[in-house]
N, CA, C and O atoms as CSV, one atom per row, in Angstrom:
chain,resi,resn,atom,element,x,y,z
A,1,UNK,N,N,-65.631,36.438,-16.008
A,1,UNK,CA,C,-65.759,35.192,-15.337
A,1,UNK,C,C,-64.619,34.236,-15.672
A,1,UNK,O,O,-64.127,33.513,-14.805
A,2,UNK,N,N,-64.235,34.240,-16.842
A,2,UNK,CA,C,-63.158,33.482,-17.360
A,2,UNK,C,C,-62.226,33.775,-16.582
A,2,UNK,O,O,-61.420,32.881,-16.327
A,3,UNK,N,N,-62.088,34.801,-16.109
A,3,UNK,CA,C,-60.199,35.440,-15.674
A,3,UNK,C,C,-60.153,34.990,-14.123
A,3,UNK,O,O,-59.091,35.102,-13.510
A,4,UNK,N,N,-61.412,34.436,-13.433
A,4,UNK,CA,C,-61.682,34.080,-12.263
A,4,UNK,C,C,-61.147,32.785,-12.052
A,4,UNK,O,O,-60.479,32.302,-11.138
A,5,UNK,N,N,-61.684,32.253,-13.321
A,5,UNK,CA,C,-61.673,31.138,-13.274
A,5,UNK,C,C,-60.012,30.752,-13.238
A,5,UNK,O,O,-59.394,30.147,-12.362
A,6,UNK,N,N,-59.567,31.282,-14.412
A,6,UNK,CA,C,-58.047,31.169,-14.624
A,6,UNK,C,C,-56.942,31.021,-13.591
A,6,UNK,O,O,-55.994,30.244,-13.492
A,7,UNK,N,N,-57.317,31.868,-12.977
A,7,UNK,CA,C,-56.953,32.585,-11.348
A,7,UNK,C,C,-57.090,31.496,-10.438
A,7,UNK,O,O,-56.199,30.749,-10.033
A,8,UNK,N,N,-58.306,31.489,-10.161
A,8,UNK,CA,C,-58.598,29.806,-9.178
A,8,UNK,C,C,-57.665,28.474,-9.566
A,8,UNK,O,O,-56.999,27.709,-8.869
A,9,UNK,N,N,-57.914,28.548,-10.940
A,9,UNK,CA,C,-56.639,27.493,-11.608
A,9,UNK,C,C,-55.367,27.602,-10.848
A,9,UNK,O,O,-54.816,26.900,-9.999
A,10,UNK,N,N,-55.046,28.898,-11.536
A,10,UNK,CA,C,-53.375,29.012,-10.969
A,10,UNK,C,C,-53.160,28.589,-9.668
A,10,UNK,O,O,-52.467,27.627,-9.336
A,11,UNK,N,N,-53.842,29.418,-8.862
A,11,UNK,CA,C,-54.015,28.617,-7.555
A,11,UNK,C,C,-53.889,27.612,-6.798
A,11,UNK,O,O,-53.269,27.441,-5.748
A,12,UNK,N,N,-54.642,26.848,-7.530
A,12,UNK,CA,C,-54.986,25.652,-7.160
A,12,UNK,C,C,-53.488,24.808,-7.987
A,12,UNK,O,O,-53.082,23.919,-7.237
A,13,UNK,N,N,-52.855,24.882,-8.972
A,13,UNK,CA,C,-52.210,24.118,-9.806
A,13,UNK,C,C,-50.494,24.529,-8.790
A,13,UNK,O,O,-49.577,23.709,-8.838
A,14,UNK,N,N,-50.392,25.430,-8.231
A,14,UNK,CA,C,-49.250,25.693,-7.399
A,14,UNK,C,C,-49.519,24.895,-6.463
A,14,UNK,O,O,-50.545,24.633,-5.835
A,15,UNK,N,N,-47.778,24.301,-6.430
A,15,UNK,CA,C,-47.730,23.150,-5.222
A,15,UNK,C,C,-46.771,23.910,-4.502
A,15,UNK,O,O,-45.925,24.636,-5.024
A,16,UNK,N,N,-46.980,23.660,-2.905
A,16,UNK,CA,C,-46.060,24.586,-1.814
A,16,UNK,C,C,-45.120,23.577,-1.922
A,16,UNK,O,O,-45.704,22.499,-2.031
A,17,UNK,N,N,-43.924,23.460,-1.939
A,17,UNK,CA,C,-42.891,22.855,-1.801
A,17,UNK,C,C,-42.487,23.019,-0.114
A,17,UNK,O,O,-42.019,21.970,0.330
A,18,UNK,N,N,-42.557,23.823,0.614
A,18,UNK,CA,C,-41.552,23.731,2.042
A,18,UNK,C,C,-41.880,22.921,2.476
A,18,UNK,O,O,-40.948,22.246,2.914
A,19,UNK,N,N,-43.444,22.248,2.756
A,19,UNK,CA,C,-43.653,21.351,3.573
A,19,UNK,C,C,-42.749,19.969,3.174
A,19,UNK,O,O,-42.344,19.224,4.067
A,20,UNK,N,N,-42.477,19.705,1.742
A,20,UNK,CA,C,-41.326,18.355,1.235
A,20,UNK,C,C,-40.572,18.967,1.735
A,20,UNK,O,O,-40.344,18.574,2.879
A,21,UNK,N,N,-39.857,20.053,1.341
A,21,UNK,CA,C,-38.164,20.491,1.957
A,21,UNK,C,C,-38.077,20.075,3.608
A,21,UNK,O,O,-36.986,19.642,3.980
A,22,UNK,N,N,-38.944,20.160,4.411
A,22,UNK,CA,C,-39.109,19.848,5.811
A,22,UNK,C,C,-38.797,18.956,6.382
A,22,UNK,O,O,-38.053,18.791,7.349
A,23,UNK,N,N,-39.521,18.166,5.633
A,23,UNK,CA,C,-39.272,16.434,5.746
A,23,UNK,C,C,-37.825,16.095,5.182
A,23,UNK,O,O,-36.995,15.594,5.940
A,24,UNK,N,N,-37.479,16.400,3.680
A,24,UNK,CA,C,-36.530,16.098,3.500
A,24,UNK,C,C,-35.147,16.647,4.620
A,24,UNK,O,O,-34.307,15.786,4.883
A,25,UNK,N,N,-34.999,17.825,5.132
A,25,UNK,CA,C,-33.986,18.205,5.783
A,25,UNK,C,C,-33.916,17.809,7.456
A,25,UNK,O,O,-33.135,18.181,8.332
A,26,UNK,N,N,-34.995,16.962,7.487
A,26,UNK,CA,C,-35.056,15.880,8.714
A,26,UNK,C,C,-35.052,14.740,8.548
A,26,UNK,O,O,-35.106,13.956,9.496
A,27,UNK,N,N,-34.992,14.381,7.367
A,27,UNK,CA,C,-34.489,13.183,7.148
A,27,UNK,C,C,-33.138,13.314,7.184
A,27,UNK,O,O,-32.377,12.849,8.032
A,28,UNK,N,N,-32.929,13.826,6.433
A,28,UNK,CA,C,-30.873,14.123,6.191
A,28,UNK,C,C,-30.550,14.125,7.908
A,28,UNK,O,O,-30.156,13.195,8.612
A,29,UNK,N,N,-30.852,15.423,8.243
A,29,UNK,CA,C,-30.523,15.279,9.722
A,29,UNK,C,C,-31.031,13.790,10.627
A,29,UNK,O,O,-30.439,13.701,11.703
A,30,UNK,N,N,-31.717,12.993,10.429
A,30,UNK,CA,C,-31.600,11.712,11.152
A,30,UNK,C,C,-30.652,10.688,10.711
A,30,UNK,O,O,-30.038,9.962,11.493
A,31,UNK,N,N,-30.535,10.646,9.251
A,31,UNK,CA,C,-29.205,9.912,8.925
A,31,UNK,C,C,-28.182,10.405,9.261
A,31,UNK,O,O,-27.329,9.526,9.134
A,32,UNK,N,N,-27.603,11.567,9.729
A,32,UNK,CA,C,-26.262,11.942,9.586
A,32,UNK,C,C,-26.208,11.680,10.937
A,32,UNK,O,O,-25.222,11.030,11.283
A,33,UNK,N,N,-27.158,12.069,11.992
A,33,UNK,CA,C,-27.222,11.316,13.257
A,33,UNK,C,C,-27.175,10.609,13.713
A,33,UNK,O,O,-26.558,10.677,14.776
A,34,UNK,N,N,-27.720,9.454,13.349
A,34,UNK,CA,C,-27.293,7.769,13.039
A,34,UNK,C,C,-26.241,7.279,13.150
A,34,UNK,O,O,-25.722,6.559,14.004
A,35,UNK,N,N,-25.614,8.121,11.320
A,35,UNK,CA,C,-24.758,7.679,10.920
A,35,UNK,C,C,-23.471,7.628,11.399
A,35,UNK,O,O,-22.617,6.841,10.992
A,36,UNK,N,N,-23.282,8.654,12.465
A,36,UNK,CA,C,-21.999,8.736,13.354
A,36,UNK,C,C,-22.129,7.880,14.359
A,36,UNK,O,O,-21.014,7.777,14.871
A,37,UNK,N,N,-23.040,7.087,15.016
A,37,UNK,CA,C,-23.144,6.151,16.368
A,37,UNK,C,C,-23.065,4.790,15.734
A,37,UNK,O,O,-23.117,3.739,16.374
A,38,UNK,N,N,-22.951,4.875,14.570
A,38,UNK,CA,C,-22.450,3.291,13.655
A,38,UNK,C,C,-21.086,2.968,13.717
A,38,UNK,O,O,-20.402,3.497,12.840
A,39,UNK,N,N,-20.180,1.833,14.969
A,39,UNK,CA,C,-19.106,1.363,14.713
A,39,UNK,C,C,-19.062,0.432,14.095
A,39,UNK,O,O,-19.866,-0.500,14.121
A,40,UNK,N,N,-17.629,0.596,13.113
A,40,UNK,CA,C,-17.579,0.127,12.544
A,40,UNK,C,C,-16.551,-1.045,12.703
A,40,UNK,O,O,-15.519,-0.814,13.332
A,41,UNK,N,N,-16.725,-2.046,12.276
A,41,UNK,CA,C,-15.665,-3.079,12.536
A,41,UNK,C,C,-14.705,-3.493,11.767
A,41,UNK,O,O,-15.010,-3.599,10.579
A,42,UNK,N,N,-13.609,-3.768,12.070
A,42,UNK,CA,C,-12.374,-3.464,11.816
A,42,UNK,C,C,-11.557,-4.637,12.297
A,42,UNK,O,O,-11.801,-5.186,13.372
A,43,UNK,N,N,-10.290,-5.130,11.247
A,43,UNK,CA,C,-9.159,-5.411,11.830
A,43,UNK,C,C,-8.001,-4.359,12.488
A,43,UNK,O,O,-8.008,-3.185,12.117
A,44,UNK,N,N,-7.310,-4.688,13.179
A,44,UNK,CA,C,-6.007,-3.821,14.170
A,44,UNK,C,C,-4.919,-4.089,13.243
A,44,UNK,O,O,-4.740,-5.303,13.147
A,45,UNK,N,N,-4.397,-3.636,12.770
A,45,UNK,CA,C,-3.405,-3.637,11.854
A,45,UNK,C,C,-1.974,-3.683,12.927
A,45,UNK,O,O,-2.112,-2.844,13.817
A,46,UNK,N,N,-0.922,-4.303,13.017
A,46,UNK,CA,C,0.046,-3.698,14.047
A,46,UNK,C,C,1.540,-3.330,13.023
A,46,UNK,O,O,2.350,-4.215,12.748
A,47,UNK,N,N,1.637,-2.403,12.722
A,47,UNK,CA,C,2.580,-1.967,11.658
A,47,UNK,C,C,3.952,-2.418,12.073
A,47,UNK,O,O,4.052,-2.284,13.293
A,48,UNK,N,N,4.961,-2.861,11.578
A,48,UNK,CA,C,6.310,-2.813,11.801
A,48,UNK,C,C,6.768,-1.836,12.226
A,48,UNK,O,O,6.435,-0.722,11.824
A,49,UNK,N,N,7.910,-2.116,13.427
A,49,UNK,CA,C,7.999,-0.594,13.606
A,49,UNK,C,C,9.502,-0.346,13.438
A,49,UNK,O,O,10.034,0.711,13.776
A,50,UNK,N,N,10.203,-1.454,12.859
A,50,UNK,CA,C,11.488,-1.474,12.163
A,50,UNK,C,C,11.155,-1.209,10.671
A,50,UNK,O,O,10.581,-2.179,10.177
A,51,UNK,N,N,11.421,0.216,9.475
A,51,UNK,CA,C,11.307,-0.192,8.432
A,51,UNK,C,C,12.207,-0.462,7.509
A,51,UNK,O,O,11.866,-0.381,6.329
A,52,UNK,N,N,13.026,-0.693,7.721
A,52,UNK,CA,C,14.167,-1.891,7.093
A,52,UNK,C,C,14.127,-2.647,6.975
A,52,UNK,O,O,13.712,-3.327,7.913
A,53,UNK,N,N,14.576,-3.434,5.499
A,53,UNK,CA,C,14.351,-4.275,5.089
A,53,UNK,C,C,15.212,-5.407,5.679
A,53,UNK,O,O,16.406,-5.120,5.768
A,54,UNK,N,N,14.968,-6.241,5.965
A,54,UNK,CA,C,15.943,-7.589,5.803
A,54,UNK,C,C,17.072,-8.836,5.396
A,54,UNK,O,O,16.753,-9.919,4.906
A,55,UNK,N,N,17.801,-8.604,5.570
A,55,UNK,CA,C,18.587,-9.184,4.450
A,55,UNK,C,C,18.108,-10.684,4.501
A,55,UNK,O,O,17.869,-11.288,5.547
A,56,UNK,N,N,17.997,-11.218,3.196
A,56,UNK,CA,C,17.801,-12.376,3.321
A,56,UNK,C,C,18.990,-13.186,3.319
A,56,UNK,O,O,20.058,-12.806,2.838
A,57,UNK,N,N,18.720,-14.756,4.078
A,57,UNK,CA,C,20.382,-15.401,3.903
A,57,UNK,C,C,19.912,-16.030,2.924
A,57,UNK,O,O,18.723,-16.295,2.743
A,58,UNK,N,N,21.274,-16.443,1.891
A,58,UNK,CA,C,20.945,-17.401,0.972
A,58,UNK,C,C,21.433,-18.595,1.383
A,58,UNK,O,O,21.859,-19.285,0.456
A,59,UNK,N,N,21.527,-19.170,2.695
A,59,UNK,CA,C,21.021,-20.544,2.905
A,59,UNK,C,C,19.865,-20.905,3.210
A,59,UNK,O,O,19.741,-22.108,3.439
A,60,UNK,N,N,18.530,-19.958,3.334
A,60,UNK,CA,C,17.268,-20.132,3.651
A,60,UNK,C,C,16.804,-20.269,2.674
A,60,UNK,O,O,15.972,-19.413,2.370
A,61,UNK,N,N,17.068,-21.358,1.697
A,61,UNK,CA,C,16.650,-21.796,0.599
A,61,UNK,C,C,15.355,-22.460,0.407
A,61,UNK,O,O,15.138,-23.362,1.216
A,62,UNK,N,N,14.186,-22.174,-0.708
A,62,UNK,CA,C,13.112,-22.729,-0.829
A,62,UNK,C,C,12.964,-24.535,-1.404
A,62,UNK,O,O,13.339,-24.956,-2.499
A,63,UNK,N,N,12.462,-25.160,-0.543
A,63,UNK,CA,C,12.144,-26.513,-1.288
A,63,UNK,C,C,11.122,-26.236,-2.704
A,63,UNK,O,O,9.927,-25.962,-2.598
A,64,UNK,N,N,11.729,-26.347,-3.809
A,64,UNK,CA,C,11.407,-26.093,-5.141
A,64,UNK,C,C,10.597,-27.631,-5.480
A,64,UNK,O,O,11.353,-28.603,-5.472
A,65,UNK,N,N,9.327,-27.869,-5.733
A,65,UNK,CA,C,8.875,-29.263,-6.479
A,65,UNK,C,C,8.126,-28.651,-7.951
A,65,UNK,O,O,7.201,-27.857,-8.126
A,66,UNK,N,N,8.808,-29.256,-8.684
A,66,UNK,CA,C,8.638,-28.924,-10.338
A,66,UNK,C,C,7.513,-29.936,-10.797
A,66,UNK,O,O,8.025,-31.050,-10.687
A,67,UNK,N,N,6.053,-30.082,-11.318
A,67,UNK,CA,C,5.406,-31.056,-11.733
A,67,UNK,C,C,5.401,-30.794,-13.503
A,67,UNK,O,O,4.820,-29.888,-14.099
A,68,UNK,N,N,6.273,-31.938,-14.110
A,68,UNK,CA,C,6.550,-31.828,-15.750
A,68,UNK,C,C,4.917,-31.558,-16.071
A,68,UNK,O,O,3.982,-31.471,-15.276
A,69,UNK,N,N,4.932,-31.462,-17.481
A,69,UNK,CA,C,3.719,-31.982,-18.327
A,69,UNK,C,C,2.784,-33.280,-18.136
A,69,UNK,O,O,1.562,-33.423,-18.111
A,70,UNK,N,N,3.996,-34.268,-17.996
A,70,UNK,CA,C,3.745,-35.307,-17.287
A,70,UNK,C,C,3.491,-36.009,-16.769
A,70,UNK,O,O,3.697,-37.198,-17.012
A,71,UNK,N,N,2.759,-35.398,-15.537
A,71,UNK,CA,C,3.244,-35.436,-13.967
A,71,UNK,C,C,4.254,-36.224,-13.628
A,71,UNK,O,O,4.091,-37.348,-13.152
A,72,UNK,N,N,5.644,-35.561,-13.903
A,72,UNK,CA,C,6.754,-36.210,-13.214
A,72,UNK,C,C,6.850,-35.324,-12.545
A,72,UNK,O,O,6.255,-34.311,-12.913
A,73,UNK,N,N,7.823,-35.257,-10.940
A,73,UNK,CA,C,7.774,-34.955,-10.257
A,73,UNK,C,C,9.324,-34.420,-10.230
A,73,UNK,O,O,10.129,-35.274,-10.602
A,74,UNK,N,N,9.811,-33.315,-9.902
A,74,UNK,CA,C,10.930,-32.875,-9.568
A,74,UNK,C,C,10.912,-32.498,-8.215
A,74,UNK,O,O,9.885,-32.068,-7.689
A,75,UNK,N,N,12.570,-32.700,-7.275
A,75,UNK,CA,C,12.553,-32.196,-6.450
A,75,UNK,C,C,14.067,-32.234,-6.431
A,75,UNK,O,O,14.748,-33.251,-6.565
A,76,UNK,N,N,14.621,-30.686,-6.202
A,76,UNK,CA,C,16.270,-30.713,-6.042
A,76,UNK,C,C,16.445,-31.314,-7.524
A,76,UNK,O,O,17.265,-32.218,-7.689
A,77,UNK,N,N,15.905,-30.967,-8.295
A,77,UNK,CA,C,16.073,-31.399,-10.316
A,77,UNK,C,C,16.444,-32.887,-10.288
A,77,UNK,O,O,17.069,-33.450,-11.186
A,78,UNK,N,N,15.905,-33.583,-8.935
A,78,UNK,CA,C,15.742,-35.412,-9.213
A,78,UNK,C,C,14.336,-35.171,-9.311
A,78,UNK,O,O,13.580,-34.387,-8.737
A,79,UNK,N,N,14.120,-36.399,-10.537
A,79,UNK,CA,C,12.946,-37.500,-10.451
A,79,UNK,C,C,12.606,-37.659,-9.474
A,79,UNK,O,O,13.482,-38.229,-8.824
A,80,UNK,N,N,11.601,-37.434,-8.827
A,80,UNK,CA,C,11.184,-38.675,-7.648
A,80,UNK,C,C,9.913,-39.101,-7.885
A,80,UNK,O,O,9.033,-38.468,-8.467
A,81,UNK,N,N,9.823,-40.473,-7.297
A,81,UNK,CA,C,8.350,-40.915,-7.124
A,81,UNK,C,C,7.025,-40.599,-6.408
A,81,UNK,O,O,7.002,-41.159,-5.312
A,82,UNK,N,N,6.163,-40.046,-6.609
A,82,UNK,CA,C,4.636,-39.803,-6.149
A,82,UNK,C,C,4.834,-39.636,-4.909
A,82,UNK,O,O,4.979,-38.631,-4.214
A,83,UNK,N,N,4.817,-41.449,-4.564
A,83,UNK,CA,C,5.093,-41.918,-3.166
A,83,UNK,C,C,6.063,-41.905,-2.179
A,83,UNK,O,O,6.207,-42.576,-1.157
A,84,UNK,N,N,6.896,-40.733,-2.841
A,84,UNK,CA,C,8.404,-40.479,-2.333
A,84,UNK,C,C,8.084,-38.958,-1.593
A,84,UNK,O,O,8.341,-38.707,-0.416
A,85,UNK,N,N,7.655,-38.303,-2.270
A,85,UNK,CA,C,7.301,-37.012,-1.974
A,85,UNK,C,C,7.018,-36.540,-0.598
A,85,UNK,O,O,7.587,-35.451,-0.519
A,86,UNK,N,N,6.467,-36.783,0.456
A,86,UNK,CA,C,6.461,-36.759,1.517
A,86,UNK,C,C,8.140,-36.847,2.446
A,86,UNK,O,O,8.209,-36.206,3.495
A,87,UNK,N,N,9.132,-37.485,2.074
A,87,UNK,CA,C,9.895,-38.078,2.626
A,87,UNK,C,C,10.511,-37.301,2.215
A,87,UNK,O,O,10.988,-36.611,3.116
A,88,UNK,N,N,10.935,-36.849,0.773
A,88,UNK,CA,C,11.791,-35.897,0.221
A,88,UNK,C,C,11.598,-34.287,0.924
A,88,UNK,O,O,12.436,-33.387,0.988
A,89,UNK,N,N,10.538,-34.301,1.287
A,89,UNK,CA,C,10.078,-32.490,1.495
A,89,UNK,C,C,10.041,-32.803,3.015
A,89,UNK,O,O,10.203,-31.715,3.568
A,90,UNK,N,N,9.895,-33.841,4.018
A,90,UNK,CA,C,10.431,-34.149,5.429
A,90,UNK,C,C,11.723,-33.837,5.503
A,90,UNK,O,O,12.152,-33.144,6.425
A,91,UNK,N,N,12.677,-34.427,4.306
A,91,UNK,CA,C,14.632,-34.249,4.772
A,91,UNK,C,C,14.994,-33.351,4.320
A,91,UNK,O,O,16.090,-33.045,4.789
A,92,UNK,N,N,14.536,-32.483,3.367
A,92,UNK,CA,C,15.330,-30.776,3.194
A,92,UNK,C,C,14.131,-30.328,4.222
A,92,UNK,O,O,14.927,-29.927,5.071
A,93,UNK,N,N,12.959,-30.095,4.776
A,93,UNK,CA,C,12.569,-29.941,5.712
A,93,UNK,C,C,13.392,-29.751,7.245
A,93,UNK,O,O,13.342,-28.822,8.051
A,94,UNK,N,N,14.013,-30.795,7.266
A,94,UNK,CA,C,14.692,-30.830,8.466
A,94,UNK,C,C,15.750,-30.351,7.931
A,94,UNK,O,O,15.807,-29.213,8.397
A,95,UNK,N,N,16.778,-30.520,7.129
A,95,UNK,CA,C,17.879,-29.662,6.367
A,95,UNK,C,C,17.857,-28.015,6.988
A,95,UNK,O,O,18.549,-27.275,7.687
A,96,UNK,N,N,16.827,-28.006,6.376
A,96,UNK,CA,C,16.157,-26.372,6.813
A,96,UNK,C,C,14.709,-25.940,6.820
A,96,UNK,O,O,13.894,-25.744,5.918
A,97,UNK,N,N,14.635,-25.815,8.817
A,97,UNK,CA,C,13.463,-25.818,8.933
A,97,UNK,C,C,12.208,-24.369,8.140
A,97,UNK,O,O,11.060,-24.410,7.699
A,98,UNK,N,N,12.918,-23.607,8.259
A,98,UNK,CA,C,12.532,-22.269,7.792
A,98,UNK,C,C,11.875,-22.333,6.379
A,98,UNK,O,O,10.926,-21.592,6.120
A,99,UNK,N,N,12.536,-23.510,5.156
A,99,UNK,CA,C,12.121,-23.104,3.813
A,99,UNK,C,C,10.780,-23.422,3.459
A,99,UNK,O,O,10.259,-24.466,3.848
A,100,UNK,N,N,10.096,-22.467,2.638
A,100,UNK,CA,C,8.938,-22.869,2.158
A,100,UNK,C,C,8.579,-23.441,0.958
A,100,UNK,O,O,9.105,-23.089,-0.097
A,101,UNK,N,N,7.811,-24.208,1.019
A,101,UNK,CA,C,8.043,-25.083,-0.011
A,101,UNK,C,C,7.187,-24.539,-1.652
A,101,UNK,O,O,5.971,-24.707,-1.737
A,102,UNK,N,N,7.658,-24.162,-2.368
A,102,UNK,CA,C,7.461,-24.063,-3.825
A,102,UNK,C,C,6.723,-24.782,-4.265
A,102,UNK,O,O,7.239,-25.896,-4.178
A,103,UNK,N,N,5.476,-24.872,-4.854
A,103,UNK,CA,C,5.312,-25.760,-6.052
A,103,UNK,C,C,4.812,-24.490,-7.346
A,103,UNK,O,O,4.295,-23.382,-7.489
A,104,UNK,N,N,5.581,-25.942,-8.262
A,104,UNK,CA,C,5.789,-24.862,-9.500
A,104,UNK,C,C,5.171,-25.755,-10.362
A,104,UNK,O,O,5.951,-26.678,-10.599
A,105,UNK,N,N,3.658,-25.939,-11.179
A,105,UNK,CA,C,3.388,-26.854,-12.076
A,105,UNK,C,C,3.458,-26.224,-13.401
A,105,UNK,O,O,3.547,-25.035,-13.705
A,106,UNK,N,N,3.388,-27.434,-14.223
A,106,UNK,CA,C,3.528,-27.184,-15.841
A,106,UNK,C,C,1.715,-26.480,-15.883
A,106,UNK,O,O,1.014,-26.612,-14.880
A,107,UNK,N,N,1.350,-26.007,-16.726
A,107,UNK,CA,C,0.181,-25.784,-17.424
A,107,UNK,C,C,-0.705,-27.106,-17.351
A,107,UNK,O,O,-1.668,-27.317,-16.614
A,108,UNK,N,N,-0.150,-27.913,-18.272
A,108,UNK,CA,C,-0.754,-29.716,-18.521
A,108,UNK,C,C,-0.816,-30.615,-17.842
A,108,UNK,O,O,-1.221,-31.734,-18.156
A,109,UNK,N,N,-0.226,-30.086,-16.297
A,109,UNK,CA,C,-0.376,-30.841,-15.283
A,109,UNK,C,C,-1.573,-31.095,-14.358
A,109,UNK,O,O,-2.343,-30.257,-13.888
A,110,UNK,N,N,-1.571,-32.260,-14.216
A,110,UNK,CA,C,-3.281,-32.681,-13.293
A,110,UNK,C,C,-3.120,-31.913,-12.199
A,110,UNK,O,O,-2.029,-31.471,-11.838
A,111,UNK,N,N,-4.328,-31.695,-11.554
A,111,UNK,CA,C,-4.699,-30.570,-10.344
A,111,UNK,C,C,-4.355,-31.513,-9.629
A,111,UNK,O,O,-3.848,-31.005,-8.630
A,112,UNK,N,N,-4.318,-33.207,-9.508
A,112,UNK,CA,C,-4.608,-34.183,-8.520
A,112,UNK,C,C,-3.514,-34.554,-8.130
A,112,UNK,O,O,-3.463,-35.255,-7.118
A,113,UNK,N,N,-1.894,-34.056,-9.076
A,113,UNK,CA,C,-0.780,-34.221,-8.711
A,113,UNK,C,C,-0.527,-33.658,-7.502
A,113,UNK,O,O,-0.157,-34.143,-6.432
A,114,UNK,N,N,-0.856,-32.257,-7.943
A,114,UNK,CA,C,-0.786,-30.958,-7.478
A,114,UNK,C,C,-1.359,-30.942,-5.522
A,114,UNK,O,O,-0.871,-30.332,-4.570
A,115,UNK,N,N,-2.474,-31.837,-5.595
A,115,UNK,CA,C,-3.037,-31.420,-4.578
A,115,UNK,C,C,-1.917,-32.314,-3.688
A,115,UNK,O,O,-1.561,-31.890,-2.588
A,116,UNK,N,N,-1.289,-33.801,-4.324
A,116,UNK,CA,C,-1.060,-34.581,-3.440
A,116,UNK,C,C,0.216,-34.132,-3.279
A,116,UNK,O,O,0.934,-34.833,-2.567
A,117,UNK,N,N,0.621,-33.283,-3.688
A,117,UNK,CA,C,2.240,-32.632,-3.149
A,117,UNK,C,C,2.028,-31.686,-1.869
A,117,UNK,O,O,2.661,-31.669,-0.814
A,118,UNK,N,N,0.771,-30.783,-2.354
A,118,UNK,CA,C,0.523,-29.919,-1.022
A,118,UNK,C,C,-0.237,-30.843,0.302
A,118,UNK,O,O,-0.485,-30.382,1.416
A,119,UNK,N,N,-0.490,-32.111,-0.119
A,119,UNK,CA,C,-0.867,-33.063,1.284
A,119,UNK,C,C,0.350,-33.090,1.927
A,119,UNK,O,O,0.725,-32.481,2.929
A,120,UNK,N,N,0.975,-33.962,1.141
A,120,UNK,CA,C,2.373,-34.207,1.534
A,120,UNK,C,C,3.101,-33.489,1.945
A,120,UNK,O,O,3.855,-34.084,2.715
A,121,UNK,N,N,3.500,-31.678,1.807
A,121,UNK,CA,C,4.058,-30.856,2.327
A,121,UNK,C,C,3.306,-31.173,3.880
A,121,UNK,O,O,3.746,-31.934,4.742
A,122,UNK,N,N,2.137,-30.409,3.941
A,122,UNK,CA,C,1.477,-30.586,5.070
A,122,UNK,C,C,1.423,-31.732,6.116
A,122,UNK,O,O,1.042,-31.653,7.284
A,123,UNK,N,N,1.945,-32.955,5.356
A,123,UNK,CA,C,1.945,-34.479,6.543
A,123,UNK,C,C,3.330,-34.291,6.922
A,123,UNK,O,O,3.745,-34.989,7.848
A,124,UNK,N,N,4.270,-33.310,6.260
A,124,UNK,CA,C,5.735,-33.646,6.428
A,124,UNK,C,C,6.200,-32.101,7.628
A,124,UNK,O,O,7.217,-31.835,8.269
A,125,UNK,N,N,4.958,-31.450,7.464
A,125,UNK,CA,C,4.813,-30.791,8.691
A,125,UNK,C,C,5.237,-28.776,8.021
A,125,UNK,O,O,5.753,-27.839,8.631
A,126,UNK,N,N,4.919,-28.837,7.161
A,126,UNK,CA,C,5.062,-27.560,6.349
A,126,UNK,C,C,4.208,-27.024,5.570
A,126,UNK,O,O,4.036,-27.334,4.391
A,127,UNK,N,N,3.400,-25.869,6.416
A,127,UNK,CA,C,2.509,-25.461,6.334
A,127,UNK,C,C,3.190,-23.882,4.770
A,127,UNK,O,O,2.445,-23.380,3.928
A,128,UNK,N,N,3.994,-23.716,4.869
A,128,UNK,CA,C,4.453,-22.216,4.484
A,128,UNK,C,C,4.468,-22.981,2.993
A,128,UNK,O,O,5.499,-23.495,2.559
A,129,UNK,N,N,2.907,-22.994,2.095
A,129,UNK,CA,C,3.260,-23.206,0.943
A,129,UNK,C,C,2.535,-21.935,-0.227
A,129,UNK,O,O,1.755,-20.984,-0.271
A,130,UNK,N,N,3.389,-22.698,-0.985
A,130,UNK,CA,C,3.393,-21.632,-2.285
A,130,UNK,C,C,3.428,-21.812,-4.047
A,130,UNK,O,O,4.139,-22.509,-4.770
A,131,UNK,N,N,2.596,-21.086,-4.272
A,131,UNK,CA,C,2.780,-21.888,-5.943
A,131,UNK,C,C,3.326,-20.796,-6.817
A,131,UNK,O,O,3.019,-19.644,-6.509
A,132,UNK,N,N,4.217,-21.028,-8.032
A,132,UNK,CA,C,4.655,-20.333,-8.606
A,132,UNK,C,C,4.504,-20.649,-10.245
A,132,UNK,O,O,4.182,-21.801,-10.538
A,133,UNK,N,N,4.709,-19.738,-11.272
A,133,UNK,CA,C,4.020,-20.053,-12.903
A,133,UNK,C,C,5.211,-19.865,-13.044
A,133,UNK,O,O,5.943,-19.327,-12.212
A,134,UNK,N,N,5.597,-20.376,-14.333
A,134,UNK,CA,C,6.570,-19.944,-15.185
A,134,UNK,C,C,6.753,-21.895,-15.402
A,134,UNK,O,O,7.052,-22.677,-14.499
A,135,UNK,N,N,6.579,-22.107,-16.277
A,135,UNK,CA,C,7.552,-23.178,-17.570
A,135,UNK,C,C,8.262,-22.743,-18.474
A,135,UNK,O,O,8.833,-23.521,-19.238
């Protein structure tokens, strides 16, 4: 009677697995089905189709503004005033329309200098700005 019993156990304690495998390999197959009718969105990249480099001229010189420790203000290695700044980055501006304008601050320099130079680029009509490290 025991060995009946044992038996019925075994039986009963085996799990059929195909019926999971079933499901699982229709699942897979509905994602992978899916997964190909998903566009995806994208920028268009339009590559150069010259790949040579450029020579640069060196009269297309960058308007350089240096802010000391300070906040003194360099431009063209003059002093200038705060309230000058606009006017200064308008006439090498027009000098040469092409250059972009540099700012290069100290470490210890206020952010608030900083911002009012990149106003001022922007009121003087020069959008092409740029910041650079090194003291």
């Amino acid at each position: 009677m025991r060995r009946l019993r044992a038996r019925d156990e075994e039986r009963e304690s085996k799990i059929n697995l195909t019926p999971m495998l079933d499901v699982v390999f229709i699942m897979l197959i509905f994602f992978i089905v899916t997964a190909t009718f998903v566009k995806e969105i994208g920028l268009d990249v339009n590559q150069p189709e010259d790949d040579t480099v450029q020579p640069v001229d060196p009269d297309k010189r960058s308007i350089v503004v240096r802010i000391t420790s300070h906040d003194r203000i360099l431009i063209a290695k003059r002093t200038v005033d705060i309230r000058s700044v606009r006017a200064n980055i308008e006439r090498l501006h027009a000098e040469n329309p092409e250059a972009p304008v540099i700012i290069q601050p100290h470490p210890e320099s206020t952010t608030e200098t900083m911002i009012h130079i990149m106003d001022s680029a922007r009121q003087a009509g020069v959008y092409n700005i740029s910041f650079a490290t090194g003291h």
